[in-house]
C-alpha positions as CSV (number, residue, x, y, z in Angstrom):
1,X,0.0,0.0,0.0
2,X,1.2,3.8,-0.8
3,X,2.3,5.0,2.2
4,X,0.5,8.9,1.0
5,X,-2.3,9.3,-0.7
6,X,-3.1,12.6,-2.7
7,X,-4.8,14.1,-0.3
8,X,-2.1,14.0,2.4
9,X,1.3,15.6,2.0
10,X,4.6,13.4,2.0
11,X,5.3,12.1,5.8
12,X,8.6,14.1,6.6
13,X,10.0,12.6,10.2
14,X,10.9,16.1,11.3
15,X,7.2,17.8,10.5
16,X,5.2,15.5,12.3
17,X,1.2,16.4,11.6
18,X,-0.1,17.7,15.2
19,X,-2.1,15.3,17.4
20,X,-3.5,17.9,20.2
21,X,-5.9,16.0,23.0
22,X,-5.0,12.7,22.1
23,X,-3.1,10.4,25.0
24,X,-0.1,7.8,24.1
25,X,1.4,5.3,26.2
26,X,4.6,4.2,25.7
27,X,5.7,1.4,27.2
28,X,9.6,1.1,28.2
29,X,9.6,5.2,27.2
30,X,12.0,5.9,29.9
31,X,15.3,4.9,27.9
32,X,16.5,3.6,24.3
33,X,14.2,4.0,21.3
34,X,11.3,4.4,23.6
35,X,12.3,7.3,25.3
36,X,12.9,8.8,21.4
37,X,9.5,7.5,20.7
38,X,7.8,9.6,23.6
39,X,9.9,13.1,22.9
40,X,9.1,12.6,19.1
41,X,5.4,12.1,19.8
42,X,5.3,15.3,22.5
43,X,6.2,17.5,19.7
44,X,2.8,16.4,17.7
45,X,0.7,18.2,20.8
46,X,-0.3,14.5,22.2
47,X,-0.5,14.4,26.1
48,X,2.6,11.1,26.2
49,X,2.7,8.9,29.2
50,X,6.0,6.9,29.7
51,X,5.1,3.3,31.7
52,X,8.3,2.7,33.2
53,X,9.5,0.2,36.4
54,X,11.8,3.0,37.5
55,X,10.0,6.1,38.8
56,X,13.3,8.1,38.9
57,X,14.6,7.1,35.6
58,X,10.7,8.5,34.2
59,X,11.3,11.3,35.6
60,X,14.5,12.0,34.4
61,X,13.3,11.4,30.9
62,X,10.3,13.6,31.4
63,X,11.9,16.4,32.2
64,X,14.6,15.9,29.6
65,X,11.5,15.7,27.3
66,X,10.1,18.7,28.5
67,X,13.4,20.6,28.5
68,X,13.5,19.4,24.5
69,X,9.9,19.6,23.6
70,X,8.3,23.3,24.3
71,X,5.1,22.7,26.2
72,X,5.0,18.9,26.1
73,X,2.7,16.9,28.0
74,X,4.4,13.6,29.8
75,X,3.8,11.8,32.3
76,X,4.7,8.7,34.0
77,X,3.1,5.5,35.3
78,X,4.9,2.8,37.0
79,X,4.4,-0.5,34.8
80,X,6.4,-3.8,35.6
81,X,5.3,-6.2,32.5
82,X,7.4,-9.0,33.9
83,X,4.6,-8.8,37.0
84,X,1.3,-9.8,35.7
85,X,-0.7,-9.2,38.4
86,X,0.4,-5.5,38.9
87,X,-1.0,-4.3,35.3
88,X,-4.7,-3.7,36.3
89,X,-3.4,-1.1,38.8
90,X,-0.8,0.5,36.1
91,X,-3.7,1.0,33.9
92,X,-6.2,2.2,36.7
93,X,-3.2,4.6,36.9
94,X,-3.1,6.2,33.5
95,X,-6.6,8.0,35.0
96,X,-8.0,9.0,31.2
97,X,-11.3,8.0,29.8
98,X,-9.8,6.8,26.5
99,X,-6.4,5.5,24.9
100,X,-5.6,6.5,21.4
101,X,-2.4,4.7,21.0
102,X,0.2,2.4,22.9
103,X,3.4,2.0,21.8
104,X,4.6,-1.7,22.7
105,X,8.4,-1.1,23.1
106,X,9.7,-2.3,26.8
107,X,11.9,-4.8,26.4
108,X,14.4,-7.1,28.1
109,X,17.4,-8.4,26.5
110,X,19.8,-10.5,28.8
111,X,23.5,-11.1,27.2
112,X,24.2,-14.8,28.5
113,X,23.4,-17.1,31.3
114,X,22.1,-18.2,33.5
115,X,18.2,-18.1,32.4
116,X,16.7,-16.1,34.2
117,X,12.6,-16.1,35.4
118,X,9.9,-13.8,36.2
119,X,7.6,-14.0,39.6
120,X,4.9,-15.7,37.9
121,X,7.7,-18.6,36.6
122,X,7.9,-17.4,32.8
123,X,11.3,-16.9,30.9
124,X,11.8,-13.2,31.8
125,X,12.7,-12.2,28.1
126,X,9.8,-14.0,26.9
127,X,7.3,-12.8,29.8
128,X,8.3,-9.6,29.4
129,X,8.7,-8.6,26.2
130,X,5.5,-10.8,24.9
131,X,3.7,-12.2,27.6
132,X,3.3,-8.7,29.7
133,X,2.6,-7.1,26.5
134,X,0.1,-9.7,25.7
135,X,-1.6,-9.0,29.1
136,X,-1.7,-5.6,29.0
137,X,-3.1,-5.4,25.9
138,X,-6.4,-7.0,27.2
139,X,-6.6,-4.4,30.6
140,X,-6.3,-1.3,27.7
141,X,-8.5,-2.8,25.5
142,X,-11.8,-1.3,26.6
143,X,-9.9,2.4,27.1
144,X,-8.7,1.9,23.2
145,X,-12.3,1.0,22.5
146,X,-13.4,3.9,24.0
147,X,-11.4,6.3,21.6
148,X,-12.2,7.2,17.7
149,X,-9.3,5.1,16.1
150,X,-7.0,3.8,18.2
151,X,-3.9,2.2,17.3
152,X,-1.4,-0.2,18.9
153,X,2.0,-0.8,18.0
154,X,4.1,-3.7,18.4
155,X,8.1,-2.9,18.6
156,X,9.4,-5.9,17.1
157,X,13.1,-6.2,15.6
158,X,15.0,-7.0,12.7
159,X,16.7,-9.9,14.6
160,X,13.3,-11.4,14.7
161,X,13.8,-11.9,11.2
162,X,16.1,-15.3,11.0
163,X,14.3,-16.2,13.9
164,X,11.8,-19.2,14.2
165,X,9.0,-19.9,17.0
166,X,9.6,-23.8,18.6
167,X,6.1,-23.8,20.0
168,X,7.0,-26.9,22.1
169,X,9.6,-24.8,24.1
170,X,8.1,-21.3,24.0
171,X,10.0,-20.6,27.4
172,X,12.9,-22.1,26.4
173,X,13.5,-24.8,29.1
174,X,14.9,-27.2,26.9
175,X,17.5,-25.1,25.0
176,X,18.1,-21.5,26.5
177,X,20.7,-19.3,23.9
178,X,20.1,-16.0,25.2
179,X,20.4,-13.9,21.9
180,X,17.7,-16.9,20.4
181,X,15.8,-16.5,23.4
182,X,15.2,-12.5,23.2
183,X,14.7,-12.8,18.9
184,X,11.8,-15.3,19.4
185,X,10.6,-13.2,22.6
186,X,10.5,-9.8,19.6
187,X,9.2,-12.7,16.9
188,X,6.2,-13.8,19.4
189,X,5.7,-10.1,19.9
190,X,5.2,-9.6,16.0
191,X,3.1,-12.5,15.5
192,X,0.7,-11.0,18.3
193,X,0.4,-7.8,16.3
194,X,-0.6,-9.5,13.1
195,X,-3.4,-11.9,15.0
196,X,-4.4,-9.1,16.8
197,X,-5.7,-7.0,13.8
198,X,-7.0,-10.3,12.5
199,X,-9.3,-10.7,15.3
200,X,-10.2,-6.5,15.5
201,X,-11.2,-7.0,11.8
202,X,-12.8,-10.1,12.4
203,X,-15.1,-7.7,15.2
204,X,-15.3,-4.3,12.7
205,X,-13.1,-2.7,15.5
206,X,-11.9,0.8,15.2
207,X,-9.1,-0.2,17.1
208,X,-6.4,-1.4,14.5
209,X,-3.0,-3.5,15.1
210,X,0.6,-2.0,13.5
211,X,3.7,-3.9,13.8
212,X,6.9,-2.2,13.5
213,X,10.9,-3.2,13.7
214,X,13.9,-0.1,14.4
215,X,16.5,-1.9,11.6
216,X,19.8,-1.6,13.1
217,X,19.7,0.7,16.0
218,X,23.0,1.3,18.0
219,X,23.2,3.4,20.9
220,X,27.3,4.8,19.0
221,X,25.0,6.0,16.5
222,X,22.4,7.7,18.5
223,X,22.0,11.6,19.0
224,X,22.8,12.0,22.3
225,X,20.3,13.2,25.3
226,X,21.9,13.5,28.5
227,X,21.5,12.5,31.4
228,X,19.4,9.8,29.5
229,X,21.7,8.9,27.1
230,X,25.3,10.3,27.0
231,X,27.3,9.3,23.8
232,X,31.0,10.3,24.3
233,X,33.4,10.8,21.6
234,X,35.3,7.9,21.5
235,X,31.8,6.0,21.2
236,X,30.9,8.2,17.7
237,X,34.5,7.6,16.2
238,X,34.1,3.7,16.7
239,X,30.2,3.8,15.1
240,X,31.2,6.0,12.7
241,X,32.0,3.3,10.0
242,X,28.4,1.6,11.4
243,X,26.7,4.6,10.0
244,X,26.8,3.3,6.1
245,X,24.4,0.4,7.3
246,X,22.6,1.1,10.6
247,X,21.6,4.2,12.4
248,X,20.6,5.7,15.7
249,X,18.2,5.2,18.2
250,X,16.5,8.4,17.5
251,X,16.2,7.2,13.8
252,X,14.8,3.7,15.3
253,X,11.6,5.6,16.8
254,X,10.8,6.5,13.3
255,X,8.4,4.0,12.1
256,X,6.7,3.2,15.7
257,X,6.2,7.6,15.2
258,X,4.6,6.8,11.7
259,X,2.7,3.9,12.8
260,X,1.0,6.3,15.3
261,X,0.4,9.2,13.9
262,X,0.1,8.7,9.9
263,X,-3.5,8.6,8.7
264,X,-2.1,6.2,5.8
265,X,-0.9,3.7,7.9
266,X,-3.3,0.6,7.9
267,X,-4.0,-2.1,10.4
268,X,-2.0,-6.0,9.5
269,X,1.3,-3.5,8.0
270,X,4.8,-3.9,8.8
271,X,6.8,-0.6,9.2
272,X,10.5,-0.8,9.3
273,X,13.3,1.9,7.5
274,X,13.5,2.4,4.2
275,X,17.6,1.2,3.2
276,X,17.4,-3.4,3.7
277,X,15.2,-2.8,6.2
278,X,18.5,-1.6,8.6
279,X,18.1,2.2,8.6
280,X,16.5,5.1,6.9
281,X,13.1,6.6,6.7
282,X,10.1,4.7,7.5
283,X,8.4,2.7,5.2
284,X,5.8,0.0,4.5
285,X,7.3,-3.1,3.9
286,X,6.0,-6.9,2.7
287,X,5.0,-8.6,5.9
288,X,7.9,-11.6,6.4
289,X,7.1,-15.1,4.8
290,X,7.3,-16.8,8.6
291,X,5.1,-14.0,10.3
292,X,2.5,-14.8,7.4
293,X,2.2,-18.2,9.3
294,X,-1.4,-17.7,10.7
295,X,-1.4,-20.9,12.3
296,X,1.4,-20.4,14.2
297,X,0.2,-17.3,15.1
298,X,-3.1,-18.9,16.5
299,X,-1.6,-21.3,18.4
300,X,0.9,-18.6,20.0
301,X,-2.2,-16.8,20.9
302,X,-3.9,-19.8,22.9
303,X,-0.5,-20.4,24.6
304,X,-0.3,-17.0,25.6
305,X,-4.4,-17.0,26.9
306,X,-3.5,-20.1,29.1
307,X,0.5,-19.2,30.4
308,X,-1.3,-15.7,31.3
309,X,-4.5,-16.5,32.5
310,X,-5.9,-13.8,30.2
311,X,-9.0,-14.6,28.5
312,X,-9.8,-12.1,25.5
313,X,-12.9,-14.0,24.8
314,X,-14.0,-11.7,21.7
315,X,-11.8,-9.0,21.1
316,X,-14.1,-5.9,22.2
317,X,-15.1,-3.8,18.6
């Protein structure tokens, strides 16, 4: 699909078309490409809450927002995805009477062993970076209901792409490879996206599904936003050669920014940069042969309903 139409001008990432009484969350919005996510989104007029674990780190990256963004409206909410049962009180939290976005982008990505577990027992890459988002998804659903259009969009990632599901060891018990482990935690993340539209569609929802990957996003490479993020000199002469292929953080926000906020963007798409899917401007790009895979998607989805405990029952229109 085009991603303008003739009617709306071409999407240029530093004119962002204004957004004024609308409410984002943005999950993990405290750090990395979420924090980038959040200050590009203030700048559209949108009141931007940041669900972080940390309360200190939120509000160091609100105020850094505000001291960026004139007259930006953040806020923070604490939000632990990897603790299931504290998510009905996060949302009870955000105190609004509709949600006109969410921006699925926390994440947990452990380097090596030992495997590490959540309270409620999951694989904490996996439970956090799926299964909380997964949950949450259900508590928000009647506030994204509740507004015109709503969107949500799934953060995936470009190492998701070699990447394949074993459904039999979703939790990886059997064979725990900690860079495997996080890709199929981003993979299960980007199947939910898809099936979720499938079943909003399947209900004439006004809610739609995006899913959206960063490319190559390196923090050498990124614009720097102290105290947040601090990227020193010796740092921006070793990525400099990185810079041909990949790109910044700030640069990594871009398509989770478009999936948000551009009337052209549809529900089912995948948004990812523009140069092999690694860096550039945002674009719509063919949806990957494996996340095609409906049936694995539908069986992801009943394993996530029963390791949760969540019932969607019909997706609410």
């Amino acid at each position: 699909m085009s991603s303008s139409t003739s009617s709306t001008p071409p999407w240029d990432v530093q004119r962002l078309p204004r957004a004024d009484g609308s409410v984002f969350l943005v999950t993990g919005g405290n750090a990395g490409i979420g924090y980038f996510v959040a200050e590009q989104l203030s700048a559209s007029g949108a009141t931007v809450v940041l669900g972080s674990r940390n309360p200190a780190k939120a509000e160091v990256a609100r105020a850094s927002i505000r001291s960026r963004v004139p007259g930006a409206r953040v806020r923070a909410v604490q939000l632990d995805l990897a603790d299931l049962a504290s998510l009905g009180t996060a949302v009870e939290a955000l105190d609004v009477e509709c949600l006109d976005a969410v921006v699925h982008n926390a994440g947990v990505a452990l380097d090596g062993p030992p495997r590490e577990e959540t309270g409620a027992g999951h694989e904490l890459m996996f439970g956090t970076n799926h299964l909380g988002h997964f949950a949450l998804t259900r508590w928000l659903m009647p506030l994204l209901s509740s507004a015109p259009a709503a969107r949500i969009v799934t953060m995936g990632s470009f190492a998701a792409k070699s990447e394949r599901l074993d459904l039999d060891d979703l939790q990886s018990r059997h064979d725990y490879r900690p860079k495997r482990t996080y890709g199929r935690s981003k993979l299960a993340q980007m199947y939910f996206g898809l099936e979720l539209d499938r079943r909003l569609r399947a209900v004439h929802s006004a809610v739609t599904s995006v899913v959206v990957h960063p490319g190559g996003a390196l923090d050498s490479l990124t614009t720097s936003r102290p105290p947040v993020h601090v990227r020193t000199a010796g740092a921006r002469l070793c990525g400099a050669p990185a810079a041909l292929l990949v790109q910044g953080k700030h640069a990594g926000a871009w398509p989770a920014v478009r999936a948000v906020l551009d009337p052209a963007v549809r529900g089912g798409q995948l948004w990812g940069p523009r140069v092999f899917g690694l860096r550039g401007k945002p674009r719509c790009e063919p949806v990957w042969d494996h996340l095609a895979d409906t049936l694995v998607a539908a069986r992801l989805w009943d394993a996530s309903c029963d390791l949760t405990g969540v019932d969607f029952g019909t997706v609410p229109g």
